[in-house]
N, C-alpha and C positions, 0 to 999 in steps of 0.2 A: 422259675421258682418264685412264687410268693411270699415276701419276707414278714414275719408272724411277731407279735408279741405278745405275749400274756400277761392281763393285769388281773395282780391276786394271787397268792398261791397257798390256798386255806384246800379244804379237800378236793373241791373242782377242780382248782386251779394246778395243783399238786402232779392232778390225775390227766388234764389235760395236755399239760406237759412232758407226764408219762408218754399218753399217747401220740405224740406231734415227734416224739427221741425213736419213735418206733410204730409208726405207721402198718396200719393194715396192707397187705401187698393188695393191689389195686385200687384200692381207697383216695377218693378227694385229698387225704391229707399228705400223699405220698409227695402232692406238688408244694406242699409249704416249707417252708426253712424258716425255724425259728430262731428267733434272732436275740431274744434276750426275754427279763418277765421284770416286773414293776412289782413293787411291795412297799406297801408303807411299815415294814419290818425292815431291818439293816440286818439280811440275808448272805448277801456276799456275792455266793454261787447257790444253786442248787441243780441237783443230777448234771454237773456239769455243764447247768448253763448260766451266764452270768446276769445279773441285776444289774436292770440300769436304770437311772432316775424317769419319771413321767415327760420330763420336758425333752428328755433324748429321744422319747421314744418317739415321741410329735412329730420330734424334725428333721428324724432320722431317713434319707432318704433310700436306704434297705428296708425299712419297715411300711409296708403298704396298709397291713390290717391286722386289727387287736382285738384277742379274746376276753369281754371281760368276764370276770369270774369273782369279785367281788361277790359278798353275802349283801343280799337283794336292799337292809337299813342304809348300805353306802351307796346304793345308786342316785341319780342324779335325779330330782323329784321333777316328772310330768316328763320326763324322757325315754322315750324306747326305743332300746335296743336289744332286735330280734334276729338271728341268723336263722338260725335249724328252723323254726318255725315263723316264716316270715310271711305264711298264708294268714296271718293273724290280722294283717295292716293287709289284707287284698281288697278291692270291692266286694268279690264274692263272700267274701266272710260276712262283711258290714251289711251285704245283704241277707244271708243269713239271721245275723241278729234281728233285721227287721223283722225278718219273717216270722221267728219265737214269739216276738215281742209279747209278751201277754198271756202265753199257752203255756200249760202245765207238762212238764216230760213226766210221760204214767212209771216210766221204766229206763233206768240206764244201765247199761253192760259194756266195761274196758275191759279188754286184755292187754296187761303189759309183759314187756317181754326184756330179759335184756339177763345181765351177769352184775357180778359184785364191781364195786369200782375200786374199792379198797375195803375188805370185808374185818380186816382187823379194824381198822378208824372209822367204819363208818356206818357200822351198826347193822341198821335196814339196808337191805338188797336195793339198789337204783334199779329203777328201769327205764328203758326209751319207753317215748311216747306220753311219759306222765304230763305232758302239755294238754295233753287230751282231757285230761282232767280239767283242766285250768280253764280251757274251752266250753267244758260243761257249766261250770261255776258262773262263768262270765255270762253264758247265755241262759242259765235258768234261775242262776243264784246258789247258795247254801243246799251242799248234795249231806244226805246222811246213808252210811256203810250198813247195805243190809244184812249182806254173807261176805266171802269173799275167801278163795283159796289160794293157794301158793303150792306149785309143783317145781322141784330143781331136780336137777340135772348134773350135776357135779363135774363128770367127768368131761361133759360137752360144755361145762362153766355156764351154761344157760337156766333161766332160771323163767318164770311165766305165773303172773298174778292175774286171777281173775277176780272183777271187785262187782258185786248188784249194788244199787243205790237207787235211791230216791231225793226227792225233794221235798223243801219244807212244806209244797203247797199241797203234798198228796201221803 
């Protein structure tokens, strides 16, 4: 088992937590054991698991690796930290970007796909993938929402955003 801690517990963090107390069956997460969550709130416990300070969590030698979930103004300026999407920082990315450099995207088309994370707290539907966006931005710049639909699924909790866009340059 790999011992987990989560720093943060605003709705990611919250929600991450959720998922780590109860694992997908067969799922990456079913190998972590979480071991406590870090909050600059004086929390206590939460869903039964306990808060412990940042410097415990450091030298804690049960705890191998930490989620942060911090809202993105508390991250630490010119550092990055990426898991789920760590093709970001590959060569082939960086060669990618080369490659755009300077070309216009005529058309782009995301589908995300995914379920509520917390639908009472959290408004808008999450979905996976929306790093894809992020991707897009980084490599063409400033996208604007041409259409864009939204199909759910309720009973399958699943939910699927299709978005067109464009860029400023076209």
């Amino acid at each position: 088992m790999i011992g987990v801690v989560v720093v943060g517990v605003g709705i990611a963090g919250s929600v991450r937590i959720r998922d780590l107390l109860k694992p997908l069956p067969s799922s990456p997460s079913e190998n972590l054991k979480l071991v406590g969550f870090v909050s600059r709130r004086d929390l206590g416990e939460y869903n039964g698991v306990k808060q412990i300070p940042l410097e415990e969590a450091l030298k804690s030698t049960d705890v191998d690796a930490a989620f942060i979930c911090t809202d993105n103004q508390n991250h630490e300026e010119s550092k990055v930290l990426h898991v789920e999407h760590i093709e970001l920082l590959t060569e082939e990315y960086r060669a990618l970007k080369k490659e755009v450099n300077g070309k216009t995207l005529e058309e782009g088309v995301l589908h995300f796909t995914g379920g509520p994370l917390d639908k009472q707290r959290s408004g808008f539907t999450a979905f996976s993938g929306i790093a894809r966006a992020t991707w897009l931005v980084d490599l063409f710049g400033e996208l604007t929402v041409t259409s864009a639909t939204q199909e759910e699924n309720p009973g399958e909790n699943y939910s699927k955003l299709t978005a067109h866009f464009v860029t400023a340059n076209n």
